[in-house]
PDB file of N, CA, C and O in Angstrom, chain B, residues numbered from 101:
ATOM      1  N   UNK B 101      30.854 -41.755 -61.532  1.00  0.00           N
ATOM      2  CA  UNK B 101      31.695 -42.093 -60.416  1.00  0.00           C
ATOM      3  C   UNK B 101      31.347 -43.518 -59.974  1.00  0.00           C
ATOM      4  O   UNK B 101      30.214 -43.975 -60.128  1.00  0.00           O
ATOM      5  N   UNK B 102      32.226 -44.122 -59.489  1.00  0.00           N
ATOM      6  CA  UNK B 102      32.232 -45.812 -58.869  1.00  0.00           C
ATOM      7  C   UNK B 102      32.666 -45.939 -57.882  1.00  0.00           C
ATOM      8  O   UNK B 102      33.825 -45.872 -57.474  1.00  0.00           O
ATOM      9  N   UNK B 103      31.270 -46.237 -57.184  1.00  0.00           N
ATOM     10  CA  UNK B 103      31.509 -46.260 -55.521  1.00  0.00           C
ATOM     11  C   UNK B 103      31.574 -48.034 -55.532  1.00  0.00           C
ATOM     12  O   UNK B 103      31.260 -48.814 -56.431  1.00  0.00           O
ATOM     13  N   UNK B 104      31.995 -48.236 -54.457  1.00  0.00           N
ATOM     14  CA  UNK B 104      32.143 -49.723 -54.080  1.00  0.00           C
ATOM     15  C   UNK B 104      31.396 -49.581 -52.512  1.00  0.00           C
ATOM     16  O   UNK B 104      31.810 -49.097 -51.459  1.00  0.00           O
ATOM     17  N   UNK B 105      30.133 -50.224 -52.883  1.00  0.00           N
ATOM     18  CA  UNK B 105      29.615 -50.755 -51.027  1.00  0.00           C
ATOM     19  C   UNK B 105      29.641 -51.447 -50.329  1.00  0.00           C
ATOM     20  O   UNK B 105      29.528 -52.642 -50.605  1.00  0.00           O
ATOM     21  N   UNK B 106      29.789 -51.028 -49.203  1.00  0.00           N
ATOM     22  CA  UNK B 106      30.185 -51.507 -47.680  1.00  0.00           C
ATOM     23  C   UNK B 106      29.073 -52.311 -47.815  1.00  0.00           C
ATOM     24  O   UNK B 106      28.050 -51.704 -47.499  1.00  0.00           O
ATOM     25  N   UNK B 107      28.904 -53.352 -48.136  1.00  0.00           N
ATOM     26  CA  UNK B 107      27.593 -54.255 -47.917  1.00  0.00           C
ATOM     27  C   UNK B 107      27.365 -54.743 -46.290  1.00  0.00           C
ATOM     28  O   UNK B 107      26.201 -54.776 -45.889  1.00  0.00           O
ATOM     29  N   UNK B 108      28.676 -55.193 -45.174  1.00  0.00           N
ATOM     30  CA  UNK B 108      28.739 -54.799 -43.811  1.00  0.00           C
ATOM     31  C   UNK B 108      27.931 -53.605 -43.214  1.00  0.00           C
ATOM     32  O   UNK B 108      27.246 -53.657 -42.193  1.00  0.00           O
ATOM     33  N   UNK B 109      28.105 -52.630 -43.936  1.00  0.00           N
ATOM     34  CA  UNK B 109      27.511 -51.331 -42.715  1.00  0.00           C
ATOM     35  C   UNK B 109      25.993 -51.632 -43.322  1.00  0.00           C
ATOM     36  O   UNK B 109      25.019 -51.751 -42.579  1.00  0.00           O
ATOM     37  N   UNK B 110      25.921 -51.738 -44.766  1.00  0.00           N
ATOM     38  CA  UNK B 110      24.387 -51.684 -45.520  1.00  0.00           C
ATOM     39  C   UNK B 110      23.860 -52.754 -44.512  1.00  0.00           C
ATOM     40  O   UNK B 110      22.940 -52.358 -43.796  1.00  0.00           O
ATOM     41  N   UNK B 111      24.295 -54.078 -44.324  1.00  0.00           N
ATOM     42  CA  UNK B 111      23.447 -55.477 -43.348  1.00  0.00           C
ATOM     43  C   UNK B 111      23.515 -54.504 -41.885  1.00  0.00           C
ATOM     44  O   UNK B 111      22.507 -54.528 -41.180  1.00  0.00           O
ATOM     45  N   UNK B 112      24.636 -53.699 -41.460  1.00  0.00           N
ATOM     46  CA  UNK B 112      24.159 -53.537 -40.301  1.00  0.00           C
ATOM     47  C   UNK B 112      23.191 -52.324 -40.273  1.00  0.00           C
ATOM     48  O   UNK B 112      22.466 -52.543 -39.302  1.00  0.00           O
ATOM     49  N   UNK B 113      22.844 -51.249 -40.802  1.00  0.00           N
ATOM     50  CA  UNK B 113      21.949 -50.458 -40.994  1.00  0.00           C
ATOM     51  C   UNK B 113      20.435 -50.903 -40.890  1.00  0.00           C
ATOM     52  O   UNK B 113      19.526 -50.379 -40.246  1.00  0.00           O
ATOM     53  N   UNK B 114      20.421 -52.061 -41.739  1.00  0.00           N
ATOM     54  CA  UNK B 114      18.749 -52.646 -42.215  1.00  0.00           C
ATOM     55  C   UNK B 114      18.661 -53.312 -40.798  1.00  0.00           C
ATOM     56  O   UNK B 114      17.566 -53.080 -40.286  1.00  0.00           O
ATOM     57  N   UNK B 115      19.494 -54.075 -40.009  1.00  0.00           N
ATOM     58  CA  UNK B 115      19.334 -54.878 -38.922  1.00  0.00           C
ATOM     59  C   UNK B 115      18.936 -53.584 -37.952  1.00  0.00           C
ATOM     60  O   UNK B 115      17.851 -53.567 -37.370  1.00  0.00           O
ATOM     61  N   UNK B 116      19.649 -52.783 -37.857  1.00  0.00           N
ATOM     62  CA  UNK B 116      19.418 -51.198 -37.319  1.00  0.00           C
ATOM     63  C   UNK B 116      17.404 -51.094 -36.955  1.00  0.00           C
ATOM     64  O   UNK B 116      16.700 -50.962 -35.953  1.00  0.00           O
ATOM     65  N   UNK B 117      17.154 -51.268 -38.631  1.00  0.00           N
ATOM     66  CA  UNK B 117      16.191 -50.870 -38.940  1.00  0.00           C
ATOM     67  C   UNK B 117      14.618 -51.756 -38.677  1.00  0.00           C
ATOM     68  O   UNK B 117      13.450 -51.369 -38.714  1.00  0.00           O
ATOM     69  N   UNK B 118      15.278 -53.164 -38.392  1.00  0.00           N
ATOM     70  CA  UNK B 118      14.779 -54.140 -38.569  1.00  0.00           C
ATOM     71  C   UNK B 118      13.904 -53.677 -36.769  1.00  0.00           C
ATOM     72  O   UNK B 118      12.761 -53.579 -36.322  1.00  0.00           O
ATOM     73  N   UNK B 119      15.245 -53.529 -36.305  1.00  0.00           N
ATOM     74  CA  UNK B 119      14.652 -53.352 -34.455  1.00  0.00           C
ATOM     75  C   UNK B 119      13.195 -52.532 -34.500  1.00  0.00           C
ATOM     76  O   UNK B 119      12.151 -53.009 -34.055  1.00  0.00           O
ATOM     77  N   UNK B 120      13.312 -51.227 -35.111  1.00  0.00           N
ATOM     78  CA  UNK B 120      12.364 -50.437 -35.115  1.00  0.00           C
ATOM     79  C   UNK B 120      11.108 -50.498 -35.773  1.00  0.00           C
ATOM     80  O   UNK B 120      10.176 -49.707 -35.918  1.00  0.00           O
ATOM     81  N   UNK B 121      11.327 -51.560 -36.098  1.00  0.00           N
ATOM     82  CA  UNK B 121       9.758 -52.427 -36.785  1.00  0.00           C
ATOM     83  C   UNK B 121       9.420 -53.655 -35.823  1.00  0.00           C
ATOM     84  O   UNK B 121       8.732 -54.640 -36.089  1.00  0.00           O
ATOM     85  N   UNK B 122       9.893 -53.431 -34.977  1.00  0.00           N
ATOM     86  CA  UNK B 122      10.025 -54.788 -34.457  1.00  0.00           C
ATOM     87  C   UNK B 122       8.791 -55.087 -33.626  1.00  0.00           C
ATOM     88  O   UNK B 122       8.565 -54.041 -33.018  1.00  0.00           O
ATOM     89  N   UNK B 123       7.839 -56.033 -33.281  1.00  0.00           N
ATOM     90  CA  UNK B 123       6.569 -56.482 -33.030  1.00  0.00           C
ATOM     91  C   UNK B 123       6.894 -58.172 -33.166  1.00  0.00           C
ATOM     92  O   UNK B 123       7.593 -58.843 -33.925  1.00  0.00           O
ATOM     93  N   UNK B 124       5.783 -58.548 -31.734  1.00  0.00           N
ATOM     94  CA  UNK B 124       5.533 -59.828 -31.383  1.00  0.00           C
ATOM     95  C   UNK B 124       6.449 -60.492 -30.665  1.00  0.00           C
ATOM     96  O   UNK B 124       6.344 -61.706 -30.488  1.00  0.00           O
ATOM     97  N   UNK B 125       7.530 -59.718 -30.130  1.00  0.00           N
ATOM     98  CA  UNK B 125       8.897 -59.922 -29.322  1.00  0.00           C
ATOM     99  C   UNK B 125       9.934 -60.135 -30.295  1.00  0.00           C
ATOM    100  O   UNK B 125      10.964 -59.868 -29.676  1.00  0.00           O
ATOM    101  N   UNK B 126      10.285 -60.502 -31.598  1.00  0.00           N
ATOM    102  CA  UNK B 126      11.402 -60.793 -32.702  1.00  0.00           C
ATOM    103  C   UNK B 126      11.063 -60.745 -33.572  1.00  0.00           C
ATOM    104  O   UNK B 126      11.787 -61.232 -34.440  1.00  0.00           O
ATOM    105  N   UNK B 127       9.649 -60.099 -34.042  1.00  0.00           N
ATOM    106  CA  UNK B 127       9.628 -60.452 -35.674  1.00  0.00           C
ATOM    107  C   UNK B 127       9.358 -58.889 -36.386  1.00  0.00           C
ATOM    108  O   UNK B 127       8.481 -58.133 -35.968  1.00  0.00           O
ATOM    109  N   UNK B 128      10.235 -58.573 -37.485  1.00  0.00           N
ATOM    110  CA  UNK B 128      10.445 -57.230 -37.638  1.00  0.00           C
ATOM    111  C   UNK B 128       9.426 -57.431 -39.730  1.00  0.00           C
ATOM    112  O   UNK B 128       9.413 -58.338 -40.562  1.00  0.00           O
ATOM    113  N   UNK B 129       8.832 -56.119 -39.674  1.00  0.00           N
ATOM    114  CA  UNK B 129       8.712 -56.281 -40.921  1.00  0.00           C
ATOM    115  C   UNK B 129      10.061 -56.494 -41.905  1.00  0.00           C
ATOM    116  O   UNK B 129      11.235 -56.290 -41.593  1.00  0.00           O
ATOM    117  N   UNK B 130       9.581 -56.921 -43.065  1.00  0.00           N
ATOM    118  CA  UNK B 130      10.518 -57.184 -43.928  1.00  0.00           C
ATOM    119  C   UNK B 130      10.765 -56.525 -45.209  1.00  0.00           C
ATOM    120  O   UNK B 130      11.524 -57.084 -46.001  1.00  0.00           O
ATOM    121  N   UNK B 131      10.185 -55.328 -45.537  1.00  0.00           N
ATOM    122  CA  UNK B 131      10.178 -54.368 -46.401  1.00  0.00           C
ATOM    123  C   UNK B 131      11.590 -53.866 -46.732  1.00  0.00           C
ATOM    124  O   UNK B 131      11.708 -52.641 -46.758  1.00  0.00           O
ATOM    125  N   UNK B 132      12.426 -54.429 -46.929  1.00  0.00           N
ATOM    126  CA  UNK B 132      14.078 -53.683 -46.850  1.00  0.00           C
ATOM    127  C   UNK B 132      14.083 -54.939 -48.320  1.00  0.00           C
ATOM    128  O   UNK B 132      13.204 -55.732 -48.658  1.00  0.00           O
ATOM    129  N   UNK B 133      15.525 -54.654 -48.952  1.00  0.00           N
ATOM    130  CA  UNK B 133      16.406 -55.144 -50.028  1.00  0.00           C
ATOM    131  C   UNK B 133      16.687 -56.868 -49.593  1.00  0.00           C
ATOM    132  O   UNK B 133      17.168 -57.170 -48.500  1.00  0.00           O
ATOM    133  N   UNK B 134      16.327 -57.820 -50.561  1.00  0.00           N
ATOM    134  CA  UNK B 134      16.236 -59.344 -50.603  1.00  0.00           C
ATOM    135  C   UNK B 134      17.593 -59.607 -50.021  1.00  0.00           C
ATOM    136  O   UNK B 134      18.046 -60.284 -49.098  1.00  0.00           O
ATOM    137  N   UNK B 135      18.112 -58.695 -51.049  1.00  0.00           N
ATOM    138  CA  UNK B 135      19.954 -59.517 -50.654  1.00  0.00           C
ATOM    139  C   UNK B 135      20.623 -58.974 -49.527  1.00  0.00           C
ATOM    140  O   UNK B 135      21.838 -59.106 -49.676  1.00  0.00           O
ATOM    141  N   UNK B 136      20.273 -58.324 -48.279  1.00  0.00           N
ATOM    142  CA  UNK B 136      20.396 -57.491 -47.709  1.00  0.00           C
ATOM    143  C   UNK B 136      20.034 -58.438 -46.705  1.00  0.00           C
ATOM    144  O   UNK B 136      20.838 -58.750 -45.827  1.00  0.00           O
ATOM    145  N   UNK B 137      18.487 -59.083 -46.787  1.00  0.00           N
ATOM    146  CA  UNK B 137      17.632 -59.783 -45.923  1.00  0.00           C
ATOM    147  C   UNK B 137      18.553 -61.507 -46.136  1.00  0.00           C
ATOM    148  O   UNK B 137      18.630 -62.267 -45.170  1.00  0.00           O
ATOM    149  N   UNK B 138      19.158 -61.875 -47.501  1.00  0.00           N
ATOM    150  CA  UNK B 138      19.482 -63.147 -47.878  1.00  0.00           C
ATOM    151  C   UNK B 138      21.226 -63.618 -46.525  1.00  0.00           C
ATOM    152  O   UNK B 138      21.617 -64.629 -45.942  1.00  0.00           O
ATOM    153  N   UNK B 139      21.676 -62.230 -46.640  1.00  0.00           N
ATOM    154  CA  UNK B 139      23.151 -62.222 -46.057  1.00  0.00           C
ATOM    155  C   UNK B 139      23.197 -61.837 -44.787  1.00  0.00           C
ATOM    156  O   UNK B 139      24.304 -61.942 -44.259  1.00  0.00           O
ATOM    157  N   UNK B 140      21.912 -61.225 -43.825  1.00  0.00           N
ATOM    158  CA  UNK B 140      21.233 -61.226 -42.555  1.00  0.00           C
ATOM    159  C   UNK B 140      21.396 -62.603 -42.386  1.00  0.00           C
ATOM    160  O   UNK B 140      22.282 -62.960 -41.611  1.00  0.00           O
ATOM    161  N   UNK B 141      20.803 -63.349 -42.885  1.00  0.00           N
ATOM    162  CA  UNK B 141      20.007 -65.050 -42.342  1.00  0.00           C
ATOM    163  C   UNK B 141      21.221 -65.683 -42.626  1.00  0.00           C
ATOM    164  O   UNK B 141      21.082 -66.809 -42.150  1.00  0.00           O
ATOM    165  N   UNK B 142      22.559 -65.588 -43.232  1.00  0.00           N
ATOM    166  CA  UNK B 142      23.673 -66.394 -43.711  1.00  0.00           C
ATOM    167  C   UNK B 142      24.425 -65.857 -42.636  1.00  0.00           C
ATOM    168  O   UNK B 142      25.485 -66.453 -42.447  1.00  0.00           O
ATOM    169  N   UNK B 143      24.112 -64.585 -41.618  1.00  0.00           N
ATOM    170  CA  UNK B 143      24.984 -64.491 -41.129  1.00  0.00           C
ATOM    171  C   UNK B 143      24.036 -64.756 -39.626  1.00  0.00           C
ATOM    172  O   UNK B 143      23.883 -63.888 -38.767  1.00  0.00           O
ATOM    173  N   UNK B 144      23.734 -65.494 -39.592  1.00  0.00           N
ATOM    174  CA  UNK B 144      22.957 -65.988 -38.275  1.00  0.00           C
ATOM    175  C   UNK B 144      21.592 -64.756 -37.687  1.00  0.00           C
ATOM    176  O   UNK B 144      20.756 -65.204 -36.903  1.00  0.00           O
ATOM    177  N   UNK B 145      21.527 -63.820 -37.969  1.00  0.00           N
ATOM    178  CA  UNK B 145      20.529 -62.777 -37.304  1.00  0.00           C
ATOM    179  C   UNK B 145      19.474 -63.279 -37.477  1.00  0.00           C
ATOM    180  O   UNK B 145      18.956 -63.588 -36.404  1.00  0.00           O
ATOM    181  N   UNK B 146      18.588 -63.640 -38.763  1.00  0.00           N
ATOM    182  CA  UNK B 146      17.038 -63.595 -39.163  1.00  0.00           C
ATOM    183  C   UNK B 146      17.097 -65.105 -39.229  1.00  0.00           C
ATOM    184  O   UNK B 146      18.156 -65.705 -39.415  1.00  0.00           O
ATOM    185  N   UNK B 147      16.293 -65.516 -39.120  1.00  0.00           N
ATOM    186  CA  UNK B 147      15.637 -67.007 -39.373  1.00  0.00           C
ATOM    187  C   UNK B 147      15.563 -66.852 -41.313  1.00  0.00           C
ATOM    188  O   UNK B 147      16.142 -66.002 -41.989  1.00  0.00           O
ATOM    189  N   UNK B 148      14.957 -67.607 -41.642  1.00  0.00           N
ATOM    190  CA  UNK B 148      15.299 -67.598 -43.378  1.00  0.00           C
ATOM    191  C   UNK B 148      13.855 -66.681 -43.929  1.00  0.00           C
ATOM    192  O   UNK B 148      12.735 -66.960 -43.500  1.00  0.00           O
ATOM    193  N   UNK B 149      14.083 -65.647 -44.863  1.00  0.00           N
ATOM    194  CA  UNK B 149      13.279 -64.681 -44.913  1.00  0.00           C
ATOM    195  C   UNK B 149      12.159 -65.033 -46.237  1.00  0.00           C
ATOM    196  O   UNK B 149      11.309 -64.267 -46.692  1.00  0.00           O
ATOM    197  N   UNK B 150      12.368 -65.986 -46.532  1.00  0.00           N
ATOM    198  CA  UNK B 150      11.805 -66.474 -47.999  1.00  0.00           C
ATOM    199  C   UNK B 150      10.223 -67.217 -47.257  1.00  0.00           C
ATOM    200  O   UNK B 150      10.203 -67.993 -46.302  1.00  0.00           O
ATOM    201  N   UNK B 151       9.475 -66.900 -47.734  1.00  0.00           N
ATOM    202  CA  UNK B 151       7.993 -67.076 -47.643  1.00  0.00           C
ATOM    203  C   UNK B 151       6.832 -65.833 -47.409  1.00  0.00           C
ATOM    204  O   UNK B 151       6.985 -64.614 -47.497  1.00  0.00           O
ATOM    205  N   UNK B 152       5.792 -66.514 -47.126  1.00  0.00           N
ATOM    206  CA  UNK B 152       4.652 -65.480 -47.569  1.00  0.00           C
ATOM    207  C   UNK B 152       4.547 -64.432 -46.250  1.00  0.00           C
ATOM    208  O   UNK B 152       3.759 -63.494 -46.369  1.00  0.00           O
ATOM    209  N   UNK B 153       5.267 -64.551 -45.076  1.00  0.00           N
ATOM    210  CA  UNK B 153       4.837 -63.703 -43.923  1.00  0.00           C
ATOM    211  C   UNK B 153       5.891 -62.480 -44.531  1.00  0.00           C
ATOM    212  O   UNK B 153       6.947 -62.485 -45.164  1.00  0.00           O
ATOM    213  N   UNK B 154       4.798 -61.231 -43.854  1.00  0.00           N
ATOM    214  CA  UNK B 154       5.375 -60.048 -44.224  1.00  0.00           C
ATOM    215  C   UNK B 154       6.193 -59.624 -43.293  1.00  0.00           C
ATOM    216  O   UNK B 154       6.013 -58.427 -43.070  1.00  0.00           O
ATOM    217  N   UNK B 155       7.192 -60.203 -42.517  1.00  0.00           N
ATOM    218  CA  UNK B 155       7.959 -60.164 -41.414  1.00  0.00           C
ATOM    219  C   UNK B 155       9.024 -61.420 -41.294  1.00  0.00           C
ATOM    220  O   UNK B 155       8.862 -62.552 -41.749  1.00  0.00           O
ATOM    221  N   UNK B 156      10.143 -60.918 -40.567  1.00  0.00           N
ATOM    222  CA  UNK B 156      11.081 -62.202 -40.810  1.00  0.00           C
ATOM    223  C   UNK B 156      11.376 -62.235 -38.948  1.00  0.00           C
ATOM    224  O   UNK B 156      10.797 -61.490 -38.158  1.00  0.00           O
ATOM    225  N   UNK B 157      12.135 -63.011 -38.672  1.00  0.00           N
ATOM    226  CA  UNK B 157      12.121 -63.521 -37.201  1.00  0.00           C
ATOM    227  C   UNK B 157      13.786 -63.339 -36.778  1.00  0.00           C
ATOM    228  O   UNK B 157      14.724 -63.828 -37.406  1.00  0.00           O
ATOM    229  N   UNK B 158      13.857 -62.698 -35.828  1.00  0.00           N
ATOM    230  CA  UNK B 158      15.444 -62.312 -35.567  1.00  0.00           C
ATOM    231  C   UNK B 158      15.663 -63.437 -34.744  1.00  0.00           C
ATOM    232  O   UNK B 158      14.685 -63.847 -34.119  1.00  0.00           O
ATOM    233  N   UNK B 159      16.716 -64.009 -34.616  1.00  0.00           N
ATOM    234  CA  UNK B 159      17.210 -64.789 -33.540  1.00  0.00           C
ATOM    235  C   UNK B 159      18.215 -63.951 -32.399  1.00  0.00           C
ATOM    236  O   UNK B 159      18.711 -62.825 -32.363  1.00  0.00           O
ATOM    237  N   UNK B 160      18.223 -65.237 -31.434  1.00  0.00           N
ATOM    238  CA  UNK B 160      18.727 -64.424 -30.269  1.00  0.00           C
ATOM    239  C   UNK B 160      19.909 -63.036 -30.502  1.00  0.00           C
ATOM    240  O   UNK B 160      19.957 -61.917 -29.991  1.00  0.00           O
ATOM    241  N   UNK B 161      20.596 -63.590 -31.306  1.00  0.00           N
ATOM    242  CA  UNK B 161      22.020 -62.493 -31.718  1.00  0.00           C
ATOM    243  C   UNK B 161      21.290 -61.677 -32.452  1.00  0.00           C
ATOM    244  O   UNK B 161      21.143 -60.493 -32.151  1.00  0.00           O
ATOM    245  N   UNK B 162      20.742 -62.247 -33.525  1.00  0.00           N
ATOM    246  CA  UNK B 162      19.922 -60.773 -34.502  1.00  0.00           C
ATOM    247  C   UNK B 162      19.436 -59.403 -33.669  1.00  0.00           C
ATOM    248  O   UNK B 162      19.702 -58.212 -33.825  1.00  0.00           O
ATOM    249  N   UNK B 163      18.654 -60.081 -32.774  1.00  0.00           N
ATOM    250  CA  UNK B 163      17.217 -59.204 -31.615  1.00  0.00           C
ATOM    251  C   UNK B 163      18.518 -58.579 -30.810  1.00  0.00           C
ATOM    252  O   UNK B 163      18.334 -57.363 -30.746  1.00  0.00           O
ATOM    253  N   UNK B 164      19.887 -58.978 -30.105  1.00  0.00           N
ATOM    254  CA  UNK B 164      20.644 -58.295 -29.310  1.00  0.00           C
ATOM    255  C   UNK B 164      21.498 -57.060 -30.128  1.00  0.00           C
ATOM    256  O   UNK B 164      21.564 -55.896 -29.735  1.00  0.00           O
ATOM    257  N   UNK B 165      22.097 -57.573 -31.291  1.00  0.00           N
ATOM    258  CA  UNK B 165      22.212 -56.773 -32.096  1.00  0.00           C
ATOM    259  C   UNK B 165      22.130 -55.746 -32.974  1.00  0.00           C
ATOM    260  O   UNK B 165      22.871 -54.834 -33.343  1.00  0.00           O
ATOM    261  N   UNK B 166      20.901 -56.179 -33.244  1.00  0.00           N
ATOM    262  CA  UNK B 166      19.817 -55.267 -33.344  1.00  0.00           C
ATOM    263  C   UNK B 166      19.658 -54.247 -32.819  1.00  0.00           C
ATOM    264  O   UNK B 166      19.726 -53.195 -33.454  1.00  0.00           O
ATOM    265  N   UNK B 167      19.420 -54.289 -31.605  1.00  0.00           N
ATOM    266  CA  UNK B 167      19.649 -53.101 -30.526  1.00  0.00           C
ATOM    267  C   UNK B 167      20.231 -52.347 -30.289  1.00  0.00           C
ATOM    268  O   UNK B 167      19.824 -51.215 -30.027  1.00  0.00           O
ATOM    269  N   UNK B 168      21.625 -52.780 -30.298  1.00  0.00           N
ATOM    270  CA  UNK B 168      22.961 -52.512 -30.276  1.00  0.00           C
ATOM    271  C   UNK B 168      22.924 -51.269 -31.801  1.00  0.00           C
ATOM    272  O   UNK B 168      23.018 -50.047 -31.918  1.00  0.00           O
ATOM    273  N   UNK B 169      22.810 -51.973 -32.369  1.00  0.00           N
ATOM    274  CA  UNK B 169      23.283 -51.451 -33.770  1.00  0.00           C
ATOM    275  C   UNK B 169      22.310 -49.852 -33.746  1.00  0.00           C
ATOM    276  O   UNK B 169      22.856 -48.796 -34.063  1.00  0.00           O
ATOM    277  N   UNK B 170      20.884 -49.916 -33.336  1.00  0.00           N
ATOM    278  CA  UNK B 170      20.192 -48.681 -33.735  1.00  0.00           C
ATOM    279  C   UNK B 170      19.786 -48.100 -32.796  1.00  0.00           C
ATOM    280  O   UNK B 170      18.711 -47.502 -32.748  1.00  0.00           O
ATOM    281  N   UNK B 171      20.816 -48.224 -31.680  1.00  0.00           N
ATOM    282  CA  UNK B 171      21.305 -47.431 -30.457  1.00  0.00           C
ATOM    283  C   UNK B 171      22.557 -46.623 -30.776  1.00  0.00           C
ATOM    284  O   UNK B 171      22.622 -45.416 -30.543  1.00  0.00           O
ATOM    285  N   UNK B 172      23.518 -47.307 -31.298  1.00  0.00           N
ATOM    286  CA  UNK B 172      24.703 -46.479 -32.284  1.00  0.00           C
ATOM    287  C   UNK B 172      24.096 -45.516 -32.867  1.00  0.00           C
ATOM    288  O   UNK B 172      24.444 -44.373 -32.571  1.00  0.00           O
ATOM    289  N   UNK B 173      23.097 -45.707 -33.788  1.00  0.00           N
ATOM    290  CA  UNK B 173      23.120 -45.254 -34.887  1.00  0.00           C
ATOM    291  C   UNK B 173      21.871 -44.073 -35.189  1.00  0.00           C
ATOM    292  O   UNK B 173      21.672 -43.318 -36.141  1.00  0.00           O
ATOM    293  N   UNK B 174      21.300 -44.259 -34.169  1.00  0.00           N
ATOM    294  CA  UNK B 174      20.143 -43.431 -34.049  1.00  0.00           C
ATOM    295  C   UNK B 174      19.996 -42.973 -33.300  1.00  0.00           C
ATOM    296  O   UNK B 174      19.871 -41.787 -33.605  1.00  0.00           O
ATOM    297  N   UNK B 175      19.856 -43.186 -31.805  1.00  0.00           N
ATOM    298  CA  UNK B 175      20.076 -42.588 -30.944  1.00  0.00           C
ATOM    299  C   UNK B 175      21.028 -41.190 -30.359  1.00  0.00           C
ATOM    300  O   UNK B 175      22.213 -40.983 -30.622  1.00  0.00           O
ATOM    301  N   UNK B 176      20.126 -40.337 -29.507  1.00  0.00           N
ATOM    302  CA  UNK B 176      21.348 -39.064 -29.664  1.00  0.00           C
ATOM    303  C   UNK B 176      22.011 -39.119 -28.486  1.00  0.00           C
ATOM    304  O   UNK B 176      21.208 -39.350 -27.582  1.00  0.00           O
ATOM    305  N   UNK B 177      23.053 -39.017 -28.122  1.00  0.00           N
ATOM    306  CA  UNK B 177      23.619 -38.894 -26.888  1.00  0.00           C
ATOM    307  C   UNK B 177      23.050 -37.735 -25.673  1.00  0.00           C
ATOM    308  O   UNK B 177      23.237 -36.633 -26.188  1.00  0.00           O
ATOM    309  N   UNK B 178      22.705 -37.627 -24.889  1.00  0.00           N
ATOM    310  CA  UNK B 178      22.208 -36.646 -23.532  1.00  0.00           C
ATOM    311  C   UNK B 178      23.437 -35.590 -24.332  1.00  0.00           C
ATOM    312  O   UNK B 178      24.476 -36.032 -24.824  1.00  0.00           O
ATOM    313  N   UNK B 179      22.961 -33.851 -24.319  1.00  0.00           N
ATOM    314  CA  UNK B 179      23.683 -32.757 -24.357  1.00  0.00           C
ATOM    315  C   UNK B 179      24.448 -32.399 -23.282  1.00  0.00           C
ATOM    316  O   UNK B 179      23.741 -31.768 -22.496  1.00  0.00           O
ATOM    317  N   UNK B 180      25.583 -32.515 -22.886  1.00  0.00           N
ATOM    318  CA  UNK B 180      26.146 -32.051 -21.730  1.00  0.00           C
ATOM    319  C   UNK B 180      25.607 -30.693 -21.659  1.00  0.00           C
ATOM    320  O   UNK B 180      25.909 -29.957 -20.720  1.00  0.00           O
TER     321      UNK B 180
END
């Protein structure tokens, strides 16, 4: 079977994911997929992820977004 991926929901998932690693006020580990991390930083969120720190640096939109995104997505709503 041939799926075609949402590479959109995949960047917003890892950014999701990025929050919940998140330490030092913006800097999230970086253990997730290169090209995942390459099209984050092209799309303004991460500072550029290429070097030796084991963590990449969200910028202001990344870090708000961020939030946003794995509040959607993880979070459970209160049970009426």
């Amino acid at each position: 079977m041939n799926m075609e991926i949402n590479e959109d929901n995949v960047d917003d998932a890892v950014l999701a994911l990025l929050w919940l690693t998140l330490h030092d006020r913006r800097r999230a580990w970086k253990g997730h997929d290169w090209d995942v991390l390459g099209r984050l930083h092209e799309k303004g969120l991460i500072l550029d992820p290429v070097g030796q720190a084991k963590s990449v640096v969200l910028t202001n939109d990344g870090l708000r977004r961020s939030e946003e995104l794995f509040k959607a997505l993880f979070i459970n709503a209160p049970k009426p």
